[in-house]
C-alpha positions as CSV (number, residue, x, y, z in Angstrom):
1,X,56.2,57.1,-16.7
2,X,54.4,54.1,-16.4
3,X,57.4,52.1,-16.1
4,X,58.1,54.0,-13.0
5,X,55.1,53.9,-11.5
6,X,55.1,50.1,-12.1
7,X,58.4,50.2,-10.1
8,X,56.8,52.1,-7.5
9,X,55.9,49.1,-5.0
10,X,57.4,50.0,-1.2
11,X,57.5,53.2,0.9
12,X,61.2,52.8,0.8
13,X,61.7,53.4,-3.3
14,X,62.1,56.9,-4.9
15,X,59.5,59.0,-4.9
16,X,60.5,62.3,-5.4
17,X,60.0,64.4,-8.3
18,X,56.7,62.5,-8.9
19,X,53.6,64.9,-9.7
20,X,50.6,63.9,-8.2
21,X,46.7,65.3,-8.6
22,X,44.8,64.3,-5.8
23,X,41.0,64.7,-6.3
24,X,38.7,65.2,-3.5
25,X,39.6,66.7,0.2
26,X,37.5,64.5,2.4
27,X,39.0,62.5,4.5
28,X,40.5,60.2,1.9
29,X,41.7,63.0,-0.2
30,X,43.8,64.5,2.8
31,X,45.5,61.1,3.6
32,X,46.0,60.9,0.0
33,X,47.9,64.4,0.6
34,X,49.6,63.7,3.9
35,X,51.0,60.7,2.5
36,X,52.3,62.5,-0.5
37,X,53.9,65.2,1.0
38,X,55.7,62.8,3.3
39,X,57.4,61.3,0.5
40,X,58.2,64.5,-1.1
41,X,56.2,63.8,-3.8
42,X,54.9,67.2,-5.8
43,X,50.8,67.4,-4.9
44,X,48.1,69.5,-6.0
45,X,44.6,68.7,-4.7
46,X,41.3,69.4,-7.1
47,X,38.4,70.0,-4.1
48,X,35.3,71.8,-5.1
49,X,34.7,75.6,-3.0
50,X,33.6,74.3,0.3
51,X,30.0,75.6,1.8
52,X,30.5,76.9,5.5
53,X,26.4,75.6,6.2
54,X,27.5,72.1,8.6
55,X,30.1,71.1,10.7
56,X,31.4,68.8,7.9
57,X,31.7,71.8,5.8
58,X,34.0,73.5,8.6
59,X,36.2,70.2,8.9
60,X,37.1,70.6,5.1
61,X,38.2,73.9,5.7
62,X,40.4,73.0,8.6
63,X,42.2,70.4,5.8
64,X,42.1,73.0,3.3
65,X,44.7,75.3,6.2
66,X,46.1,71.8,6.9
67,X,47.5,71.7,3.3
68,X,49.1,74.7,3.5
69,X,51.3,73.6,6.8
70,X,52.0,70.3,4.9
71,X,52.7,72.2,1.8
72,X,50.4,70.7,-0.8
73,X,48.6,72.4,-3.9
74,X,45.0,73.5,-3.5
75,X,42.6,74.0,-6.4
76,X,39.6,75.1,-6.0
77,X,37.1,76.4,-8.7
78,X,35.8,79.7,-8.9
79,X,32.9,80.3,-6.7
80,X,29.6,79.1,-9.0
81,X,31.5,76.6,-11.0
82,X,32.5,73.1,-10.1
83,X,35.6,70.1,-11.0
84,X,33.4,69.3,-14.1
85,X,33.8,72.6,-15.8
86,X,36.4,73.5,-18.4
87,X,38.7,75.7,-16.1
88,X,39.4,72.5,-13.8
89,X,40.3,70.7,-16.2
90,X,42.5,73.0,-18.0
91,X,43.9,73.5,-14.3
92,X,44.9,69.7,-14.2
93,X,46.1,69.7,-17.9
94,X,48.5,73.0,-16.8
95,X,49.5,70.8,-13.8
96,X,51.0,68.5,-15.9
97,X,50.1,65.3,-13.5
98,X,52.2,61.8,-13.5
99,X,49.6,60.1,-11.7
100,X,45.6,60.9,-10.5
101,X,44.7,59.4,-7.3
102,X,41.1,59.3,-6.8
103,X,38.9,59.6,-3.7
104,X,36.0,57.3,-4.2
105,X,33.4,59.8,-5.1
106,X,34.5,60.5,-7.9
107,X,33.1,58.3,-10.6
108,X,35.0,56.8,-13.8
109,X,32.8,59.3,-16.0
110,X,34.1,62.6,-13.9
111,X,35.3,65.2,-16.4
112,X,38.8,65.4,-14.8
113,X,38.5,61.5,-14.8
114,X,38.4,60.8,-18.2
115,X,40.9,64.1,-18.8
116,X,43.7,61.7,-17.4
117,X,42.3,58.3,-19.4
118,X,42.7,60.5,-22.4
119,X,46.2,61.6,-21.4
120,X,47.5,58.3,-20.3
121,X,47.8,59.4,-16.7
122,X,47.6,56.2,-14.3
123,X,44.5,56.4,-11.9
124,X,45.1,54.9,-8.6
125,X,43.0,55.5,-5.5
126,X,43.9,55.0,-1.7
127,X,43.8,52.0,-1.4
128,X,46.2,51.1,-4.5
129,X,48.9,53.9,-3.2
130,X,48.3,51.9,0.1
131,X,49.5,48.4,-1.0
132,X,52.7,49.9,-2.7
133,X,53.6,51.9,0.8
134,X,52.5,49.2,3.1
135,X,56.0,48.4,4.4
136,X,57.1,51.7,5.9
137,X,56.1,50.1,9.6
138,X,57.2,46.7,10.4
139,X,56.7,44.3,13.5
140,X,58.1,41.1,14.2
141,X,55.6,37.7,13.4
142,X,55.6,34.9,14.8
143,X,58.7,33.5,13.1
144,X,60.6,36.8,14.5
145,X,60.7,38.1,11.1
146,X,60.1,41.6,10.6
147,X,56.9,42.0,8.2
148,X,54.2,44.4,7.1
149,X,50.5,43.9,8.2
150,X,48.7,41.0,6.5
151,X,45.4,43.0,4.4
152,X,42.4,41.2,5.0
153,X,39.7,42.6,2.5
154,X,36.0,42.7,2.4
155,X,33.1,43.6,0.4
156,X,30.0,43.1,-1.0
157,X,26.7,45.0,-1.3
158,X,25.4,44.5,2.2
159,X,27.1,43.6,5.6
160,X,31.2,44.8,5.1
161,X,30.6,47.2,7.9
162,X,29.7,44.3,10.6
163,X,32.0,41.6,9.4
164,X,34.6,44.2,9.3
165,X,33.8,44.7,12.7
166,X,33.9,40.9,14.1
167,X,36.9,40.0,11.9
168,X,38.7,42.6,13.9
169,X,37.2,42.0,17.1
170,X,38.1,38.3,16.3
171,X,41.6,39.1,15.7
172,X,42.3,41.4,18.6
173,X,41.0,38.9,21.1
174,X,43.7,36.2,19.8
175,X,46.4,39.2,20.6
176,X,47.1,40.2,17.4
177,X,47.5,44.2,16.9
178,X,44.6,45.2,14.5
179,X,42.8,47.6,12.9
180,X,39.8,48.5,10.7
181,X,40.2,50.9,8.0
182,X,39.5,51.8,4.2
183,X,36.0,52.5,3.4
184,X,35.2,52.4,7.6
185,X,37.0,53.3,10.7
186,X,40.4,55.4,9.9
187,X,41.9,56.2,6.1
188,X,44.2,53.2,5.2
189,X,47.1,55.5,4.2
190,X,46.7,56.1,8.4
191,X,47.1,52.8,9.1
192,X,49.6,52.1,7.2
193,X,51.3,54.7,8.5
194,X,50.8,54.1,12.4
195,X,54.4,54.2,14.1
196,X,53.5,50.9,16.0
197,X,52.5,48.8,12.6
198,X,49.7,46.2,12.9
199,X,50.0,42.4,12.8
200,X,46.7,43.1,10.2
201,X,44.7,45.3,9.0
202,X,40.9,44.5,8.0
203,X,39.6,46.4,4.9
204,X,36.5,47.2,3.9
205,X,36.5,47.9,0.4
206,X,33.2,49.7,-1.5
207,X,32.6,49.3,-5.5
208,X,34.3,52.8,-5.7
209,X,37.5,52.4,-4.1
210,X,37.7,48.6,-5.6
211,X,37.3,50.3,-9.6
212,X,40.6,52.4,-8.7
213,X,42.5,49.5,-7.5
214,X,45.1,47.4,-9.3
215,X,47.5,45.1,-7.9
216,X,46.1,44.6,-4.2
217,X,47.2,41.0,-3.4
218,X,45.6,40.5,0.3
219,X,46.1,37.2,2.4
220,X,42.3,36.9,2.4
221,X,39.3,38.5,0.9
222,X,35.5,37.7,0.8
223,X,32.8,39.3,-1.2
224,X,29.7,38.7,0.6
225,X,26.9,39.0,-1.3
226,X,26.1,41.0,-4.6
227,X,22.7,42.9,-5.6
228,X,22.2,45.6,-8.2
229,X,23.4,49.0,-5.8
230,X,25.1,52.3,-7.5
231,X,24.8,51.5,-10.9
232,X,24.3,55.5,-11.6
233,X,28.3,55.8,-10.9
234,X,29.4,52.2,-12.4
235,X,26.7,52.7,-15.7
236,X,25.3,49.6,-14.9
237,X,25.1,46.2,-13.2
238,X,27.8,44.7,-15.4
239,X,30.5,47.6,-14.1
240,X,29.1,47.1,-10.5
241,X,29.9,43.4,-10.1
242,X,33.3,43.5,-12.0
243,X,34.1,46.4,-9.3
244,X,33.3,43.8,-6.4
245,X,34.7,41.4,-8.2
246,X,38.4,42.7,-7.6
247,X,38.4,42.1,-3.9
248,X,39.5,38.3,-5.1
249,X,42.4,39.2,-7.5
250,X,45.4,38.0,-6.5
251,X,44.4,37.2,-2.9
252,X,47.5,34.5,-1.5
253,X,45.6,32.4,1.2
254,X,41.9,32.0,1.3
255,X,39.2,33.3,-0.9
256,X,36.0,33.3,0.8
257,X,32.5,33.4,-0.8
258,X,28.7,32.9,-0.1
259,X,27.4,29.7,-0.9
260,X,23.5,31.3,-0.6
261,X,25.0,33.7,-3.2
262,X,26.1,31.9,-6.3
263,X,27.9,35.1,-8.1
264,X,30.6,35.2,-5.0
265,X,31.3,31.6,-6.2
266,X,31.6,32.8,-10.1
267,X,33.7,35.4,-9.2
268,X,36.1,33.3,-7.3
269,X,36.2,30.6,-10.4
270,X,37.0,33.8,-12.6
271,X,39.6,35.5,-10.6
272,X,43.5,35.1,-11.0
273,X,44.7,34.3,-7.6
274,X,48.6,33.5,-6.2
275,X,48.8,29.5,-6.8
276,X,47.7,27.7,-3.6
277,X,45.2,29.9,-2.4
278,X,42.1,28.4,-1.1
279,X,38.5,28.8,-1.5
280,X,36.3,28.9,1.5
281,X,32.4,28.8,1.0
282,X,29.9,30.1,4.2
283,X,26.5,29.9,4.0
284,X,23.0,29.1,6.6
285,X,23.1,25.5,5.4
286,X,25.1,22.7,6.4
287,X,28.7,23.4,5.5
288,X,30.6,20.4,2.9
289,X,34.6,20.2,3.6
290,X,36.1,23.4,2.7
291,X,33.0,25.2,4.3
292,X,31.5,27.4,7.4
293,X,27.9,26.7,7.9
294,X,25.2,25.6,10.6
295,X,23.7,22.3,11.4
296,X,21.3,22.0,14.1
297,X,22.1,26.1,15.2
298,X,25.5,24.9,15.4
299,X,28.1,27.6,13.5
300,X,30.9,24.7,12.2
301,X,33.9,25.0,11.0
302,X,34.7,22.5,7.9
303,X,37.6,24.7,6.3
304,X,40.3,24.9,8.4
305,X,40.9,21.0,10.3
306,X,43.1,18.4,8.9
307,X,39.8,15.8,9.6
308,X,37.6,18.1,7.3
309,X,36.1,15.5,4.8
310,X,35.3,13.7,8.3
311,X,34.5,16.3,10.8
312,X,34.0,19.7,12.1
313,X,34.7,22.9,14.8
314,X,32.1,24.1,16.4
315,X,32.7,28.0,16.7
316,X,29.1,28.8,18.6
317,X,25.5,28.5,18.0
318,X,22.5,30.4,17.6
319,X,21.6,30.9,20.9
320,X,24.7,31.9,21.7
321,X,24.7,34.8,19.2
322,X,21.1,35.9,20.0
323,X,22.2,36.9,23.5
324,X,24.6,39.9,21.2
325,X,21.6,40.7,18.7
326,X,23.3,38.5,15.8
327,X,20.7,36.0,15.8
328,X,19.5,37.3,12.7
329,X,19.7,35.0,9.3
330,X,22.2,37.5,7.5
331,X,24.0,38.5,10.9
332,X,24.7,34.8,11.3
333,X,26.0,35.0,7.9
334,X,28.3,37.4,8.7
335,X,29.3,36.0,11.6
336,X,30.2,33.0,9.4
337,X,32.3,35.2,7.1
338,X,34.4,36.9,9.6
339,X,35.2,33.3,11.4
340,X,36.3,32.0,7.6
341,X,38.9,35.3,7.8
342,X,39.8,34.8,11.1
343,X,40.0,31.2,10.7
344,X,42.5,31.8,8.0
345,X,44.7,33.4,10.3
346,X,45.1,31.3,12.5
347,X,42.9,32.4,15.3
348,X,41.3,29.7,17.4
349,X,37.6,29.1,17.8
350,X,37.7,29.9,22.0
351,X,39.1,33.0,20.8
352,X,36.7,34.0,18.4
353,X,33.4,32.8,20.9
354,X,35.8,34.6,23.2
355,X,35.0,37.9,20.9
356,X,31.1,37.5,19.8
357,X,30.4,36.9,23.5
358,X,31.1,41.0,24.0
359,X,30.3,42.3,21.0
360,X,28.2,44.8,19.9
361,X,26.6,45.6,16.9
362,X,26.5,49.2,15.5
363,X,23.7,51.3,15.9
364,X,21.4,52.4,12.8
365,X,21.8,47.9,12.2
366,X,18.4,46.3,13.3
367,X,18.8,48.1,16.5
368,X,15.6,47.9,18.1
369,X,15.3,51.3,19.9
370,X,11.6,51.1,22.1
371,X,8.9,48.1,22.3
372,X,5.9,49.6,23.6
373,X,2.2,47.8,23.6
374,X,3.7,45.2,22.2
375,X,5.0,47.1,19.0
376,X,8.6,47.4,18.6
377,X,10.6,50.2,16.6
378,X,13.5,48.7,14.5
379,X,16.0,51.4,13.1
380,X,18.1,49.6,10.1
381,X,19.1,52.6,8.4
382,X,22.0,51.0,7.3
383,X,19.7,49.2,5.1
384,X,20.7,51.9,1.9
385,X,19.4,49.5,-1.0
386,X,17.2,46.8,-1.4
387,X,19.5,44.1,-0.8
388,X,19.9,45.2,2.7
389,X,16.4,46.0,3.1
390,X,15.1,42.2,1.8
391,X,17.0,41.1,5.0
392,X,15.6,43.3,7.4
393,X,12.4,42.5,6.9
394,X,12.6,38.6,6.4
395,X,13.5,39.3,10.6
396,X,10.0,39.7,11.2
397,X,6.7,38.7,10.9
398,X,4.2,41.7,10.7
399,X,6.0,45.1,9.9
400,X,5.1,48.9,9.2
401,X,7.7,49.4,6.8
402,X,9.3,53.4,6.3
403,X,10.6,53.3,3.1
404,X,12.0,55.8,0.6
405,X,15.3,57.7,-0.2
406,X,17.8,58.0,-3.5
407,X,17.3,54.8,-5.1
408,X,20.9,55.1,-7.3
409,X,19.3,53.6,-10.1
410,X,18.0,50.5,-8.9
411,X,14.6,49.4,-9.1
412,X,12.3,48.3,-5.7
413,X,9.7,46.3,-7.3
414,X,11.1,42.6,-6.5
415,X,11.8,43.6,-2.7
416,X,8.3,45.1,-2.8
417,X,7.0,41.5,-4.0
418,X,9.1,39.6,-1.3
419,X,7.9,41.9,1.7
420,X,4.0,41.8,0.5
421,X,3.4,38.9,3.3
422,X,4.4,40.6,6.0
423,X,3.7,44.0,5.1
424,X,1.2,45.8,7.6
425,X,1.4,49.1,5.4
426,X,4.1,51.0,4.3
427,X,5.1,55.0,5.3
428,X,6.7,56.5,2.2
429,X,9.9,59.3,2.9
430,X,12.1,60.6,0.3
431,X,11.8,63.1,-2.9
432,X,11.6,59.9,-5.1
433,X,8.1,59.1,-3.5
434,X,6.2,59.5,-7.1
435,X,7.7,56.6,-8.7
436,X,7.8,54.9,-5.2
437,X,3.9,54.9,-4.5
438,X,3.4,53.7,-8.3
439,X,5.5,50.9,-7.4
440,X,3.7,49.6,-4.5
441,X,0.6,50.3,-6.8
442,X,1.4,48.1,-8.8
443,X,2.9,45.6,-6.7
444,X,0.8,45.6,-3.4
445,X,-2.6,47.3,-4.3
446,X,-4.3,45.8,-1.2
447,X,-1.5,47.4,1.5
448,X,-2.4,50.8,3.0
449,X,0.3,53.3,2.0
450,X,0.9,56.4,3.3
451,X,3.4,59.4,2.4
452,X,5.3,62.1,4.1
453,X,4.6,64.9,2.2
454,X,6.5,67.5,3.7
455,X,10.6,68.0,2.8
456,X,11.7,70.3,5.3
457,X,14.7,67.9,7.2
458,X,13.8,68.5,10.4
459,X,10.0,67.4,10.4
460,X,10.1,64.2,8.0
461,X,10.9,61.5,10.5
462,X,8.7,63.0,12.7
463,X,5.9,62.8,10.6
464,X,6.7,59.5,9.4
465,X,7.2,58.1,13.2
466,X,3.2,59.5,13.7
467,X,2.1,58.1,10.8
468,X,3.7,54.6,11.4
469,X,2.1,54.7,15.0
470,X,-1.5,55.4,13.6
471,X,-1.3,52.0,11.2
472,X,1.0,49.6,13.3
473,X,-1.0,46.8,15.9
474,X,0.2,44.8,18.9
475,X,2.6,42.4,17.3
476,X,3.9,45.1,14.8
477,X,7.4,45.9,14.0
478,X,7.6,49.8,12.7
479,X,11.0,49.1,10.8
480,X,13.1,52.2,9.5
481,X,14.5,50.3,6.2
482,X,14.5,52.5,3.7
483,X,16.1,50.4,0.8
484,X,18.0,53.4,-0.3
485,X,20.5,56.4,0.0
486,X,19.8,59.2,2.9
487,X,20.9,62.7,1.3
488,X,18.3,63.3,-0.2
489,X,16.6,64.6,3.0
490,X,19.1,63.7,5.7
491,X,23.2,64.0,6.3
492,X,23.8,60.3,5.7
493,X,21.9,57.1,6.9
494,X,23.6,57.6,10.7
495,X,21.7,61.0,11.1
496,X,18.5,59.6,9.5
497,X,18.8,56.7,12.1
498,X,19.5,59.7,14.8
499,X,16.3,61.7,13.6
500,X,14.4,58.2,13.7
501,X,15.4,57.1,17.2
502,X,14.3,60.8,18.3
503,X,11.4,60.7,16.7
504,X,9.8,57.4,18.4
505,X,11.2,58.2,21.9
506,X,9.2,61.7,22.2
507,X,6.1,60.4,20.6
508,X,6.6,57.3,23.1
509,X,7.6,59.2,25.9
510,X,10.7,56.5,26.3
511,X,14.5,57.3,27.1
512,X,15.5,54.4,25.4
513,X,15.4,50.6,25.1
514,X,17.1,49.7,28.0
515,X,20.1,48.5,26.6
516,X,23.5,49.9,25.8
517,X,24.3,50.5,22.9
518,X,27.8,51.1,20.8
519,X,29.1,54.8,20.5
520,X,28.5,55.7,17.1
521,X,30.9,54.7,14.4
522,X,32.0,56.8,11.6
523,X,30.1,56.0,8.6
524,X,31.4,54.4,5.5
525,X,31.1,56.0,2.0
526,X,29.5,53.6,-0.1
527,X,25.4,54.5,0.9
């Protein structure tokens, strides 16, 4: 069988008689089905019982009708019991699978995980079935030759979400037909599958989907930064960065890595890449041949010039970028990132000013959402580690930080340590609060820290928002940065960013901050 699924590299081969278990019904795991189905492929999805208590809950069970009209497998275990127990696995084991493709929630430890390791059954996720059925649409490039989308991928702990964003916006203002996808925006197996093809598609890829993915060989791929981030489902930091690591594996054209971040460099050095390919260092300093950086708030171009030993493209500045809220040190960085992609495309630098002059970062990003007395109120609850958080607060000066979530195993105490210069005080949120306050104990004794002791959902940004207000001072920034996950006490980091934004507008008495903002994007899966 694994000769076969070796073989297995276009939409167009033989698929049939292939018998597929597809973990998960989220919105991966129905793709995942759809796509199956399609090529007549035999499918059997393993979802746990679904709880009718949120809207999500009621969009699983509309997929869960949807498979019977497609006429996939569904099982479920009995009510009480989950997909780690015995009977799910001895319901995989009686399905006899050829293959396991994996939605990423579902960590290499899983029960029904380590069933198919032990069996010899090939795991694949989404994106891996992806890259084999890539060519069922074509369109016609430049050369009039019809061809599938070129994949341009992108990870890293913090930021994929944003340069995902501008690379595409980037690309769609030079005319090409583009979209964003994988672990933001639509399924890839969609994309792929789109009747009118794309000229490219650009991928964000977590840690989870990367660990189920094989022989992904994309025209361009960066890995933007790396810090320690769910190393409860990799087992530790080691798994983690191998995971990210993948994103350069046999990438064709340009490998592009952080120069302020010296493991994307290692990991480009390490990784076994189509001969020819190119590696392209960004970074905030000034940029050597080969590189995107800044010199005198100048964004340059040093990569992609024949003169690039001797000169440089200016692609904007600073200024420029602070009139779209990307004036920020690691916004410019991504900036810098998504021009190196772009770059490699061939898109020109009037085109890609052409595309940061309109855009718009997403909300729940160090969006500022009210200034009032001089204090403004920051929601970044993107920022779900401490990676993420670190940048946030090197934006400002003085800052009443609300902090506190599911931490996924990482530890606090060094972001703690770089804040303590600006920190005002600090509003702690979460169920993890106990080990929280004995960190800033320990770390910042002097800095007033205060907790929101209550857990019921709908009250805890409203408490913390009050509390915030009686510590911050004209000058302040309250900043919601909570350097980790949201579920804890919220739906995910957009609804805590909601409940946040709600929260300081009625204590304020403000409708908002008096600029528009982007309609909410769907958020990605790797918290």
């Amino acid at each position: 069988m694994t000769e076969r699924l070796d073989a297995l590299t276009s939409w167009h081969e033989d698929w049939t008689g292939l018998r597929v278990a597809v973990l998960g019904l989220g919105v991966t795991g129905f793709s995942v089905a759809d796509t199956l189905m399609e090529l007549g492929v035999t499918t059997t999805v393993f979802s746990e019982q679904t709880d009718l208590a949120s809207a999500s809950a009621m969009e699983s069970v509309e997929r869960e009708d949807l498979l019977t009209v497609i006429g996939a497998g569904l099982y479920q275990p009995s009510v009480g019991q989950t997909l780690k127990g015995a009977a799910a696995t001895a319901a995989l084991a009686n399905f006899r699978p050829d293959l396991l493709v994996v939605s990423p929630g579902f960590a290499p430890n899983h029960e029904l995980v380590l069933w198919a390791r032990d069996n010899a059954v090939t795991a694949w996720g989404d994106v891996e079935l992806a890259w084999r059925l890539r060519d069922k649409v074509t369109r016609q490039n430049a050369s009039g030759k019809l061809v599938a989308a070129e994949w341009f991928t992108v990870t890293g702990t913090n930021g994929k979400t944003t340069t995902v964003r501008l690379a595409t916006a980037m690309f769609a203002a030079a005319g090409h037909r583009v979209i964003a996808c994988g672990n933001v925006g639509v399924p890839i197996l969609d994309a792929i599958r789109d009747p009118q093809g794309y000229d490219a598609l650009v991928v964000e890829l977590s840690s989870f989907q990367l660990h189920y993915t094989h022989t992904v060989s994309a025209h361009s791929s960066v890995c933007l930064n790396l810090a320690d981030d769910h190393l409860d489902w990799h087992g530790g930091a080691d798994s983690y960065a191998a995971a990210k690591a993948k994103v350069y594996a046999n990438t064709r054209i340009s490998c592009v890595f952080n120069r302020d971040d010296a493991v994307t460099r290692t990991m480009v050095e390490d990784a076994e890449v189509v001969e020819g390919c190119r590696a392209i260092g960004f970074g905030l300093a000034v940029p050597g041949p080969s590189d995107f950086g800044v010199v005198s708030d100048y964004l340059l171009d040093r990569a992609f010039l024949a003169e690039r030993h001797t000169g440089a493209i200016e692609i904007t500045s600073v200024e420029q970028l602070a009139a779209v809220g990307l004036d920020a040190p690691h916004l410019v960085s991504d900036v810098l990132a998504a021009a190196a992609l772009a770059r490699s495309f061939d898109v020109s630098p009037e085109r890609i000013r052409h595309a940061l002059a309109s855009f718009r970062i997403d909300n729940h990003r160090l969006q500022t959402v009210a200034t009032v007395g001089k204090i403004s109120w920051v929601d970044d609850s993107k920022a779900t580690n401490p990676h993420a958080a670190r940048a946030a607060l090197a934006s400002f000066e003085s800052v009443v930080w609300i902090v506190g979530g599911l931490f996924k195993g990482v530890d606090l105490g060094q972001t703690i340590e770089f804040a303590l210069p600006r920190l005002r005080a600090v509003v702690l949120i979460g169920l993890e609060r106990s080990e929280l306050r004995d960190l800033f104990a320990r770390h910042a004794p002097q800095t007033p820290v205060l907790e929101v002791a209550s857990n019921d959902t709908g009250e805890v940004m409203v408490s913390a928002v009050r509390l915030a207000a009686s510590l911050a001072r004209s000058g302040d920034t309250v900043l919601l940065a909570p350097a980790a996950a949201s579920m804890d006490q919220f739906i995910d980091y957009a609804d805590r960013g909601r409940q946040f934004t709600a929260a300081v507008r009625n204590l304020l008495g403000v409708e908002s901050h008096g600029q528009a903002q982007p309609s909410e994007a769907p958020a990605s899966t790797d918290e």
